[in-house]
C-alpha positions as CSV (number, residue, x, y, z in Angstrom):
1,X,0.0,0.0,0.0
2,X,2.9,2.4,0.9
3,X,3.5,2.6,-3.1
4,X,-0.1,4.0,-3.7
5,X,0.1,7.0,-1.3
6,X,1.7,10.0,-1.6
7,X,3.1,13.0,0.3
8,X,-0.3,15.9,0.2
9,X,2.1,18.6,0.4
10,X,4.2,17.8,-2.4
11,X,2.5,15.0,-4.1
12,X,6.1,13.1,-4.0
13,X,7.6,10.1,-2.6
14,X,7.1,8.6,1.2
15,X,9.8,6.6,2.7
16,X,8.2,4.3,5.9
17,X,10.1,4.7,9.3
18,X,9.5,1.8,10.7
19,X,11.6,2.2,14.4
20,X,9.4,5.5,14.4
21,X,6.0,4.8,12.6
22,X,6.1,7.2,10.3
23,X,5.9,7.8,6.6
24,X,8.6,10.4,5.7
25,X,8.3,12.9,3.1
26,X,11.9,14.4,2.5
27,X,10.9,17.0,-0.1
28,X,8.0,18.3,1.9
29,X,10.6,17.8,5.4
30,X,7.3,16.5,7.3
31,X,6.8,13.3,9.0
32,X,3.3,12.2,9.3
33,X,2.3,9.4,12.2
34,X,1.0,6.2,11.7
35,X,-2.0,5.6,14.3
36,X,-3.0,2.2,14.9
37,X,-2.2,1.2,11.2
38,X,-3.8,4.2,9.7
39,X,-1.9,6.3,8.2
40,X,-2.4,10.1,9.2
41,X,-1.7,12.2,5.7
42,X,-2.7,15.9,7.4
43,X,0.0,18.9,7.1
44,X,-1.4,19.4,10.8
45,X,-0.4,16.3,12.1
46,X,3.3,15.9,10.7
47,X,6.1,16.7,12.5
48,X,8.1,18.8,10.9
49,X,11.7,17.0,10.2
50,X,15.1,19.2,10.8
């Protein structure tokens, strides 16, 4: 499924974090979380990545 989804920012690539649950998206700099198996795609909810 991770293939099929997309960053909403940027509309590029996700790389999964697995140690952290999160799918990473480096051109966009956000992390969003994965809940439970669900994958949380709001701007709101990612942490922003230094």
């Amino acid at each position: 499924m991770l293939e099929s989804l997309v960053c909403p920012v940027t509309q590029g690539r996700l790389d999964w974090d697995r140690s952290r649950q999160e799918l990473i998206s480096r051109s966009a700099r956000l992390a969003f979380p994965v809940r439970e198996g669900i994958p949380i795609m709001l701007a709101s909810e990612a942490r922003a990545l230094d």
